[in-house]
C-alpha positions as a Markdown table, in Angstrom:
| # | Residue | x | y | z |
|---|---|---|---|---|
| 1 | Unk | -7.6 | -23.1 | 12.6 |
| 2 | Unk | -8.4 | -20.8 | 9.8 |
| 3 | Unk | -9.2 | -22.6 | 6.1 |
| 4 | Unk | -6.1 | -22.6 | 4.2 |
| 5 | Unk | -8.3 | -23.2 | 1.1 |
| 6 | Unk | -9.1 | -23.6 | -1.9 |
| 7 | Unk | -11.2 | -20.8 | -1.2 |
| 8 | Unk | -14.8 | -21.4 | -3.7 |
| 9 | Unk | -15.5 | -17.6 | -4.6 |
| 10 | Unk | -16.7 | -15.4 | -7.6 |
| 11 | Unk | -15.0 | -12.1 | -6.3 |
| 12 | Unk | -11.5 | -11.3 | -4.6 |
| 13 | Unk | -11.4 | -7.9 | -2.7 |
| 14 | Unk | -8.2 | -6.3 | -2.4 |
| 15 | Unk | -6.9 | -3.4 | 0.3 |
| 16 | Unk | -4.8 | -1.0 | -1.4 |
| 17 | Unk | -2.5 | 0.8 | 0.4 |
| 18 | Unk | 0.3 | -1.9 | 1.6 |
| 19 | Unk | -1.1 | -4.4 | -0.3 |
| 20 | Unk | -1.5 | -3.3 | -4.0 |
| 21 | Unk | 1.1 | -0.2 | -3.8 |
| 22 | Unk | 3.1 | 1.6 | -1.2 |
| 23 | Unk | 1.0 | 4.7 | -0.5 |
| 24 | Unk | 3.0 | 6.1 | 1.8 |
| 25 | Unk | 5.9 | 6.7 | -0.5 |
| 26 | Unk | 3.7 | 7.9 | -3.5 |
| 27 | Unk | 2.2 | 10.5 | -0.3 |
| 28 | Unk | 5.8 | 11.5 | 0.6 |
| 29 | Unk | 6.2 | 12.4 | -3.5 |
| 30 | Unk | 3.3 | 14.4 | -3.8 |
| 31 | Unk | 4.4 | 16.4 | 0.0 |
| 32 | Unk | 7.8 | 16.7 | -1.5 |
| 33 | Unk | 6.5 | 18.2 | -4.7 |
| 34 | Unk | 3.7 | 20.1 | -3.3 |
| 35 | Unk | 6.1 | 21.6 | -0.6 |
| 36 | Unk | 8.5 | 22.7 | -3.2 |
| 37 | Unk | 6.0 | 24.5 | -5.0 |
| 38 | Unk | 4.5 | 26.7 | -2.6 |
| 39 | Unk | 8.3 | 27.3 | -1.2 |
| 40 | Unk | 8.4 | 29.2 | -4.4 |
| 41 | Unk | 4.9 | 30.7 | -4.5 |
| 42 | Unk | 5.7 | 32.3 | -0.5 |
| 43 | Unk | 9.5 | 33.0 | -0.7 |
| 44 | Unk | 9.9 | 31.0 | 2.4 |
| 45 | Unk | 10.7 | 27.4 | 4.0 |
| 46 | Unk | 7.5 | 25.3 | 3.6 |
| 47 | Unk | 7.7 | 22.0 | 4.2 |
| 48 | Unk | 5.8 | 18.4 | 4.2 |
| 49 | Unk | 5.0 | 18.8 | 7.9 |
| 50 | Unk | 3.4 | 22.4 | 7.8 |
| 51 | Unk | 1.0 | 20.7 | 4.9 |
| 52 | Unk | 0.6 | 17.5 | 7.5 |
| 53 | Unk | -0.3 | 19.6 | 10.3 |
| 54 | Unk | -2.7 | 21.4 | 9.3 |
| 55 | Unk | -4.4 | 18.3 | 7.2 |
| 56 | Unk | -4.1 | 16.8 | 10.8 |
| 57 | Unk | -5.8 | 20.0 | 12.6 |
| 58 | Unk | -8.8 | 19.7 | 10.2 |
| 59 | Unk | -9.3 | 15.7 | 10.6 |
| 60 | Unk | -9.6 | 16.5 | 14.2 |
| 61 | Unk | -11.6 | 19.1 | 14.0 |
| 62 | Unk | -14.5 | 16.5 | 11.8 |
| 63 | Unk | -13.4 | 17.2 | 8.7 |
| 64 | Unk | -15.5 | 20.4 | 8.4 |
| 65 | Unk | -17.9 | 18.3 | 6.1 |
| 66 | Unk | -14.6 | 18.1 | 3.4 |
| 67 | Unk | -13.8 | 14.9 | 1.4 |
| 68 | Unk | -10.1 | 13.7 | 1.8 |
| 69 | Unk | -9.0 | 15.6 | -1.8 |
| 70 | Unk | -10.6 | 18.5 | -0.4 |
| 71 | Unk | -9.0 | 17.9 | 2.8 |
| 72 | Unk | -6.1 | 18.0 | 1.6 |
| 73 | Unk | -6.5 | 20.9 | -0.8 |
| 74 | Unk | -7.5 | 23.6 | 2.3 |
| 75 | Unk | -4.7 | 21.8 | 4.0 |
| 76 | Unk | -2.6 | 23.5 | 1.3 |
| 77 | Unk | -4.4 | 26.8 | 1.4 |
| 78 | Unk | -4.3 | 27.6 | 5.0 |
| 79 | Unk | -0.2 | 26.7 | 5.4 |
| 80 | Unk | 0.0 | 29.5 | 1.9 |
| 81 | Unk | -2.5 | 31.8 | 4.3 |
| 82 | Unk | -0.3 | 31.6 | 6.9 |
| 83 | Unk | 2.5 | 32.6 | 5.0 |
| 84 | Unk | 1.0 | 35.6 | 3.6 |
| 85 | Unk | 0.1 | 34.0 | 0.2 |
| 86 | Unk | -4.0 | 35.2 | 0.1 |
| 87 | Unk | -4.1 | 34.2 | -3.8 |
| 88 | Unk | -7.1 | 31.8 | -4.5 |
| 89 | Unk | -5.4 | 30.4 | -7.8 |
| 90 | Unk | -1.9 | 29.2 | -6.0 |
| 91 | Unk | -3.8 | 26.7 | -3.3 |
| 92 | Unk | -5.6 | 25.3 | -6.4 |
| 93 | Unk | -2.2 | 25.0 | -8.2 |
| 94 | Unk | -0.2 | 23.2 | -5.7 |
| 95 | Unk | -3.1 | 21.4 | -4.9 |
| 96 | Unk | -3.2 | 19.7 | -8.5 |
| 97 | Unk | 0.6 | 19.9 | -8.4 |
| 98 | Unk | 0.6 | 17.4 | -5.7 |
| 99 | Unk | -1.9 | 15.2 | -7.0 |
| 100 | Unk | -0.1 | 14.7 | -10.1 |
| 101 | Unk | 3.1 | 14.2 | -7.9 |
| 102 | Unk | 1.4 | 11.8 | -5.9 |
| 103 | Unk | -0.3 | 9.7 | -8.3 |
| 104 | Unk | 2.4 | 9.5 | -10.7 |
| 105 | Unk | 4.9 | 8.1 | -8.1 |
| 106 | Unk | 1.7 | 5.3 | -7.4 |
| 107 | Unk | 3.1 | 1.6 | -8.5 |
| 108 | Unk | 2.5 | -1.4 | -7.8 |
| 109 | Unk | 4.3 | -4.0 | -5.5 |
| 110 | Unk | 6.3 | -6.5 | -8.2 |
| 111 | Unk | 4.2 | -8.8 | -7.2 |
| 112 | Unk | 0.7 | -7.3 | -8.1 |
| 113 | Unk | 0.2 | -7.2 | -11.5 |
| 114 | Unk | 0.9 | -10.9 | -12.8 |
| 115 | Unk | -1.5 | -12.6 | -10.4 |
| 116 | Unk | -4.3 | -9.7 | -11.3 |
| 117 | Unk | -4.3 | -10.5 | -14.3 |
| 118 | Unk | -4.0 | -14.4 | -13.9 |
| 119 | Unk | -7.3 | -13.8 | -11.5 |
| 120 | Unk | -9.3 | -11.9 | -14.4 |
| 121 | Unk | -8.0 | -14.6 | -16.8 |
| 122 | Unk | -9.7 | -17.4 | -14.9 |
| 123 | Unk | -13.4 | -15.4 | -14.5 |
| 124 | Unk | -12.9 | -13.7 | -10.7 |
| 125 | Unk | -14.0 | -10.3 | -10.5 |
| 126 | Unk | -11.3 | -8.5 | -8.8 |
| 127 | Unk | -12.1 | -5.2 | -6.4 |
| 128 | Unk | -9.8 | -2.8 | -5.1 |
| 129 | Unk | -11.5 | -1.7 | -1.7 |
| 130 | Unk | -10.0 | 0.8 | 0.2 |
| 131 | Unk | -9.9 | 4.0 | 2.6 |
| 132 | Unk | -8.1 | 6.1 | 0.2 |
| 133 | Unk | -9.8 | 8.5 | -1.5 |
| 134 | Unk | -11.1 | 8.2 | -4.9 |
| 135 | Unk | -8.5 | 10.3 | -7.1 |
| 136 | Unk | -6.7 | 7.3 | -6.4 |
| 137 | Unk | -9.0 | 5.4 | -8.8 |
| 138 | Unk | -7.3 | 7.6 | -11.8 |
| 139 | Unk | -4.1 | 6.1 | -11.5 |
| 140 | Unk | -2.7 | 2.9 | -14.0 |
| 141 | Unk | -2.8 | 0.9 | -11.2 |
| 142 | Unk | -6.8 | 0.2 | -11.2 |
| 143 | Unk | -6.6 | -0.7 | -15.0 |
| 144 | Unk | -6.2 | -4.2 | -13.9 |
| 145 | Unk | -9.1 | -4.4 | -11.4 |
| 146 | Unk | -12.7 | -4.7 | -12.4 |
| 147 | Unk | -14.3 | -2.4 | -9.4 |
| 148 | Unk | -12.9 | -0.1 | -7.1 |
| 149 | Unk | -14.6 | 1.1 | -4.1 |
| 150 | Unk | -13.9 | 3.6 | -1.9 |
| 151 | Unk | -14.7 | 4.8 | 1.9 |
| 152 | Unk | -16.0 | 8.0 | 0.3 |
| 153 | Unk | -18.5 | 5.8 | -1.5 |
| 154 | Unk | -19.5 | 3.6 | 1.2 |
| 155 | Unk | -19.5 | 7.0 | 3.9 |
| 156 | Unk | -17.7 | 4.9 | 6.1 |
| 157 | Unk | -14.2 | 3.5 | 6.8 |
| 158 | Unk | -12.4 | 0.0 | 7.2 |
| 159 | Unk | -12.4 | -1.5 | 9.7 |
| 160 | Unk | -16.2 | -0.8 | 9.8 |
| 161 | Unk | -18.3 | -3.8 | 8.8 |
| 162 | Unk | -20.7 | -1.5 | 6.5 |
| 163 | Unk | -17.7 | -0.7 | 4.7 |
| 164 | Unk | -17.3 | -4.3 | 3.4 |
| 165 | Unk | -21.3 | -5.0 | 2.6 |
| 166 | Unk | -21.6 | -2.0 | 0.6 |
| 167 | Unk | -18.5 | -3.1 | -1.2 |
| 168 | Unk | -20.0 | -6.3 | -1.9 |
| 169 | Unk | -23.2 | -4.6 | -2.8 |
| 170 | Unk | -21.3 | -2.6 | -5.4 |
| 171 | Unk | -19.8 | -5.3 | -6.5 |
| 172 | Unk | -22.6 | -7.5 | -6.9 |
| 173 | Unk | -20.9 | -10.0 | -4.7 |
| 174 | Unk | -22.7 | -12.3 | -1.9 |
| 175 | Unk | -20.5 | -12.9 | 1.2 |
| 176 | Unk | -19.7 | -16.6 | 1.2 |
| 177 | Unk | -18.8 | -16.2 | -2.0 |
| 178 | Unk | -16.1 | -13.4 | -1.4 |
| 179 | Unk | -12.4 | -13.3 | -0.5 |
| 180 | Unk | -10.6 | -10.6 | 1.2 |
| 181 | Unk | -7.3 | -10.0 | 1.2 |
| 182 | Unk | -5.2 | -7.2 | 2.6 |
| 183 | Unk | -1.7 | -6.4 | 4.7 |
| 184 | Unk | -3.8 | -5.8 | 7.8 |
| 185 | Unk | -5.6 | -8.0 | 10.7 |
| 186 | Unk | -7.5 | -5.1 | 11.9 |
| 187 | Unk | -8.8 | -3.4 | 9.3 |
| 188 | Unk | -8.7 | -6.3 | 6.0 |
| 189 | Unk | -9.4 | -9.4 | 7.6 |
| 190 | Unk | -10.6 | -9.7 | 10.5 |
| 191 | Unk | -13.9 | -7.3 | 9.7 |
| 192 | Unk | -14.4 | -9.0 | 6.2 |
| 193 | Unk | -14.4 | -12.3 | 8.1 |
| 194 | Unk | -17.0 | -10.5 | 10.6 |
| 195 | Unk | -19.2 | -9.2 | 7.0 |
| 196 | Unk | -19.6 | -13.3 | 6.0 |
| 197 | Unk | -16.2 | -12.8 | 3.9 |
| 198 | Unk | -13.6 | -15.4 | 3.6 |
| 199 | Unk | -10.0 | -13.2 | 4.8 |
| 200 | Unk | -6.3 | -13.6 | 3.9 |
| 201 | Unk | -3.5 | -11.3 | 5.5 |
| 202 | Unk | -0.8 | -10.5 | 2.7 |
| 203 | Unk | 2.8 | -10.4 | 5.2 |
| 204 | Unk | 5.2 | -9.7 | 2.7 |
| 205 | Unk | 7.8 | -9.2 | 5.5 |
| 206 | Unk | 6.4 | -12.6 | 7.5 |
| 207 | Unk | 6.3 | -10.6 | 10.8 |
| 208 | Unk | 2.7 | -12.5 | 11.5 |
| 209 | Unk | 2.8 | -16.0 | 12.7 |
| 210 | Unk | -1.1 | -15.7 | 14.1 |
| 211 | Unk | -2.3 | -19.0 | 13.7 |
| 212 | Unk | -5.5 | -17.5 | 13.7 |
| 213 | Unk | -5.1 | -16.0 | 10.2 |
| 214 | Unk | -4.6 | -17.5 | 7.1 |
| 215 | Unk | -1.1 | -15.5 | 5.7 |
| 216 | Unk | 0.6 | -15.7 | 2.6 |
| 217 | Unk | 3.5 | -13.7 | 1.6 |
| 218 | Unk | 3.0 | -12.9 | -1.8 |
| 219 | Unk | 0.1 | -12.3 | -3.9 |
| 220 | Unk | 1.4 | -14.8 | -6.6 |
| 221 | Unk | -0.1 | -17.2 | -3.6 |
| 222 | Unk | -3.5 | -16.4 | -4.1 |
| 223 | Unk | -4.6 | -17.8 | -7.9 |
| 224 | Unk | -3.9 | -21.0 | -6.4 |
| 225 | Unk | -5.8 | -20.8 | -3.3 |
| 226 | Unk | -9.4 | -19.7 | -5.2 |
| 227 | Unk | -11.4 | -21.9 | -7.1 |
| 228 | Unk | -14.1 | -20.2 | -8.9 |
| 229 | Unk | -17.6 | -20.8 | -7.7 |
């Protein structure tokens, strides 16, 4: 059976997406918006799937050496190609447009804040480690962590072990004395446990029952599972 705690640690590592905000919706903002946009720019029908599509074309293809943001932004440009819109400035426009979209529909679950800032209050340092890309480190959101850390940084992506050491190493964290808590067995806890890391699963819904996992259902759970070490 897993340790239900108190958990002795100086640092709490936090997944983002489904954990600390619902990505997914803020994404489907900035599609919405972007789509809109360059609907107008090529006097035709574009929507969130073209953009997806071709972002998805590119991934499989290796990336062609891109970063996600810039992923995303020749995404944009090759659906406007495609449509006959050649202009180098528009791509850049809706590009930015959806950015903004996206990162200003980017809030936390209800039950994020409070116990962030009950963590910081009692001395743990508090990191936001995730795959998403690192515009996402602009948004409110991060204000209440102390170090966010990001695949780009790191060069390689949850659920690979590296990804949690270098976060640590960023951090300035040692292993046993870390927590890690995310919404997913696969790519939170179970390789965090596998870097030296203690692991919670956040299951907001309670669809887990894995008696192999320590779960909680809220992060207002987790001040009172740490004790600082």
């Amino acid at each position: 059976m897993p340790s239900r705690g108190p958990y002795r640690v100086s640092h709490v590592f936090l997944d983002v997406d489904g954990t600390l905000v619902d990505f997914l919706a803020s994404l489907r903002a900035g599609l919405e918006a972007a789509a809109t946009l360059m609907s107008e720019r090529a006097g035709a029908l574009i929507t969130p799937r073209h953009i997806e599509v071709e972002r998805d074309r590119i991934v499989q293809a290796g990336g062609l050496g891109l970063r996600l943001a810039e992923i995303r932004g020749e995404a944009i440009r090759r659906v406007l190609v495609a449509h006959g819109v050649t202009d180098p400035a528009v791509p850049e426009e809706v590009t930015r447009h959806f950015f903004a979209a996206r990162n200003a529909a980017l809030e936390p679950y209800e039950d994020v804040i409070e116990p962030l800032e009950e963590l910081r209050r009692l001395g743990f340092v508090t990191v936001a480690a995730t795959n998403g890309n690192a515009s996402l480190m602009e948004t409110p959101v991060f204000a209440h962590l102390d170090v966010t850390f990001s695949a780009e940084e790191a060069g390689v992506s949850k659920p690979d072990v590296r990804f949690f050491h270098a976060a640590m190493a960023k951090a300035g964290a040692r292993p046993e004395a870390s927590v890690m808590v995310g919404d997913r067995i696969d790519n939170d806890v179970a390789p965090a446990v596998a870097a030296g890391m203690a692991g919670i699963l956040l299951d907001r819904a309670g669809q887990v029952s894995d008696p192999g996992v320590h779960v909680i259902r809220s992060l207002r759970e987790l001040p009172g599972l740490l004790e600082r070490v």
